[in-house]
N, C-alpha and C positions, 0 to 999 in steps of 0.2 A: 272275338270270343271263339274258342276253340271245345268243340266237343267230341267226347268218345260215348261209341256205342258199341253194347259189348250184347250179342244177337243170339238168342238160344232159341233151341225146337219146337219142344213140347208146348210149351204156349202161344205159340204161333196162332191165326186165325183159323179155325177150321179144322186144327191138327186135332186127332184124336186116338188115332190108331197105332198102333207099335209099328206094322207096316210103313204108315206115313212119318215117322219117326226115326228109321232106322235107315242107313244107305242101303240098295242095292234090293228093298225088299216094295213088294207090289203098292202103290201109294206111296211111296218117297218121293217122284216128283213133284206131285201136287204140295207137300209138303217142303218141301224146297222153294217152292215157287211162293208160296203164303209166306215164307221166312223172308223174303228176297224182298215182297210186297211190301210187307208190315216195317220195313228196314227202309222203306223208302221215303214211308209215310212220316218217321220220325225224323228222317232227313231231309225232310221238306219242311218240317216245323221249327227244326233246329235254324234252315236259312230263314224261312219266314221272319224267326225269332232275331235274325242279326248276326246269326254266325260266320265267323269266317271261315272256319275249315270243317270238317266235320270227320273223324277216322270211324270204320268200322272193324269191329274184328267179331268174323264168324264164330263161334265160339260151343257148337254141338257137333257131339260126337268126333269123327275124324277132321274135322272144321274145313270142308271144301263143301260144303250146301248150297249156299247166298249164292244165282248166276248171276256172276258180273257181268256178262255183257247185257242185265236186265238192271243191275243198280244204280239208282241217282248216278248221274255222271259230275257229279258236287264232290261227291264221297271219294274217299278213299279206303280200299280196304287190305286188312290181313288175312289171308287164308292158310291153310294150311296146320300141320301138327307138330308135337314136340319142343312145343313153346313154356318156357319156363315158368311164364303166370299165367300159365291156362287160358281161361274166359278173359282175363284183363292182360294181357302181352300186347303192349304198345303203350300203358298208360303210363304218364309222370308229369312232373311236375307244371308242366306246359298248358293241363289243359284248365275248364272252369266248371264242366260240367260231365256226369255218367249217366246213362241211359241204359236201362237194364229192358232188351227186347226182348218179346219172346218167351221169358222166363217162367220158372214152373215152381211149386210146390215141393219141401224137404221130402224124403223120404217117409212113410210109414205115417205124418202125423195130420194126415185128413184125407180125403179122396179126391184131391186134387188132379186133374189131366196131369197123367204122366208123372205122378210127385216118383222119384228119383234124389238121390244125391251123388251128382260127380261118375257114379259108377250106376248100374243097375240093380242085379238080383244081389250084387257079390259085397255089398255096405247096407248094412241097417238103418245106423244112423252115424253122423257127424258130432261133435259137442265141442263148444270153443268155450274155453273156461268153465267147463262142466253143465253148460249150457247145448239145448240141441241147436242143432242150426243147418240151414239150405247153403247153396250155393250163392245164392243174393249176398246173404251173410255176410260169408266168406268174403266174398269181392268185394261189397261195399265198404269193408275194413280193408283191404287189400289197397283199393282208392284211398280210402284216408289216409296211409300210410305217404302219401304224395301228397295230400291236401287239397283233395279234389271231391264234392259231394256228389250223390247221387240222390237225382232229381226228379226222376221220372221212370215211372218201370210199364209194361205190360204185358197181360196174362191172364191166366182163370182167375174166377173169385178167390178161389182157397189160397191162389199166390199172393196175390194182394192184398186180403187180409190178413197171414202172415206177414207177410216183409212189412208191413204197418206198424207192428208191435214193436220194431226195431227202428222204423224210420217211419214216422206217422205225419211225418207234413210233407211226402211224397205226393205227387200228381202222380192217378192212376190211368192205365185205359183197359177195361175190364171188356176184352174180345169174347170173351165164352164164360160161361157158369156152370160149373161141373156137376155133370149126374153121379160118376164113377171114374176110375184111373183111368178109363179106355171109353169115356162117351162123356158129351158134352150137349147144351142147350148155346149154339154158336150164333154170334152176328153176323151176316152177311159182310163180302170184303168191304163193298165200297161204306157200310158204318162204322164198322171195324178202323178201319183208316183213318174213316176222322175224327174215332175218340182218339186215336195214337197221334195226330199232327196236332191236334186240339190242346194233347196232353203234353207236348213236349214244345209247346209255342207257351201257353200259361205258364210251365215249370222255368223255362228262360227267361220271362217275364220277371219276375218275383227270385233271380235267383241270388240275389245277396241275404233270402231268409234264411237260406241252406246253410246248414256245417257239414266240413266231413265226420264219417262213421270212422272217431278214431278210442282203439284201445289201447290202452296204457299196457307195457308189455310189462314183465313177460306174458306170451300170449301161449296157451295150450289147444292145439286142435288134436281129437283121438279118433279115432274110427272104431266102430265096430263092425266089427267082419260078420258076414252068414254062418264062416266055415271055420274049426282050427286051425284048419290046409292053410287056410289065408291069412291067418295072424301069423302063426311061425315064420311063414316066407317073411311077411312085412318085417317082423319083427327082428330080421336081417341090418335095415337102415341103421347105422351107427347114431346114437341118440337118441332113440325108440328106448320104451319102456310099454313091456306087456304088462298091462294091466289088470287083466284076466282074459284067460283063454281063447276067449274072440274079439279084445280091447288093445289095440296098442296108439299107445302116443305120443306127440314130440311136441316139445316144448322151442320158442324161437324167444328171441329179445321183440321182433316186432312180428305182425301179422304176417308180410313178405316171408320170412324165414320163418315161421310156423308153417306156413301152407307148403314151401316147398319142401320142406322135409315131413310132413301130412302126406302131400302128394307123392312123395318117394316110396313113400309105405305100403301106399294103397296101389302102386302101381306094382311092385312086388308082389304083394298080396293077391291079387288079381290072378296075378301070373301061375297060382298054383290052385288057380278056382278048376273047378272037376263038373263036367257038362252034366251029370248026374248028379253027384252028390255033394257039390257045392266047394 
């Protein structure tokens, strides 16, 4: 049995603060270190559970967080940036099971620790067939797309009953319960832990009740930008269609090629965000 873990920040144990969030800023360590933690704790459930192999790929921000000379020595990981599928670079057809760590709350649609999409201040919201949607989303169709389910996630309340609504016979392990984007009501590590092994040993368990998250393409993801600045730039990608002013989007045959020309947009777009005014 082969599984992938695809490891994000903001939901991490303990994380709360944009500081512990972000590299190089005061509390990023400790944040670091809770990612590193929490990635171990599923990689310990995952062998409990019978696995043979286990990959992880870092997957926040510049994706060098997770200290490997601190991770399960079971594991295997991807670090690094510029990778083609983001959050899932490394997944195909090979594996049986996805692991969504760490993971946070869309953008804008509850007060989720840290809700974001893919970008920060400079994306609103996401929508995949005019539907809004996070980054779980994304990825858990992304996995489909290979025929591999996603089985088990962790994270605030707000995330996990979100990513429910789309995959609702998910095994949870709910590390914190959000007061606000930037404060939480948190579990200490060592509980914290063993909802996550607890969570990803049940979910291996039971995992032939799983299907992948697959959509029938073609598949639309659009962004909406903060700024104009940042739609006109996106609106650069060959295949893009602006939609309105702050709206541009691309159409793929499967999820794979909607997000990577999604993701071309938004990385353009970005590119001409303005530190003031957006």
């Amino acid at each position: 049995m082969r599984v992938y873990v695809s490891v994000d920040g903001e939901g991490a144990t303990g994380v709360v603060t944009p500081g512990e969030m972000y590299p190089g800023r005061v509390g990023y360590e400790f944040g670091r270190r809770m990612m590193t933690l929490d990635t171990n704790a599923a990689v310990d459930g995952a062998f409990e559970a019978g696995a043979d192999e286990v990959l992880v790929n870092d997957a926040h921000w510049n994706m060098t967080n997770i200290l490997l000379e601190e991770l399960d020595p079971r594991a295997d990981l991807i670090r690094g940036g510029n990778k083609h599928l983001g959050m899932m670079e490394g997944i195909n057809e090979d594996f049986d099971a996805v692991f969504f760590i760490g993971y946070h709350a869309r953008a804008g649609h509850s007060d989720g620790v840290g809700n974001e999409t893919i970008w920060g201040r400079e994306v609103i919201e996401v929508r995949m067939n005019g539907e809004p949607v996070g980054e779980a989303e994304i990825n858990a169709a992304i996995a489909g797309c290979f025929g591999v389910p996603v089985v088990m996630v962790s994270g605030d309340d707000a995330f996990c009953e979100e990513i429910r609504e789309t995959l609702p016979d998910l095994e949870v392990a709910v590390v914190k319960k959000h007061v606000n984007r930037f404060a939480a009501r948190c579990l200490p590590p060592d509980r914290a832990h063993d909802l996550i092994r607890r969570a990803a040993l049940n979910a291996l368990g039971r995992l032939t009740s799983y299907k992948p998250h697959v959509l029938d393409g073609p598949v639309e993801l659009e962004t909406e930008f903060m700024s104009t600045a940042e739609a006109t730039m996106g609106s650069m990608m060959p295949g893009s269609v602006r939609k309105s002013p702050r709206v541009v989007a691309f159409t793929g045959q499967n999820t794979v090629e909607a997000w990577k020309g999604c993701f071309s947009i938004q990385v353009l777009g970005c590119a001409a965000s303005d530190e003031i005014y957006g």
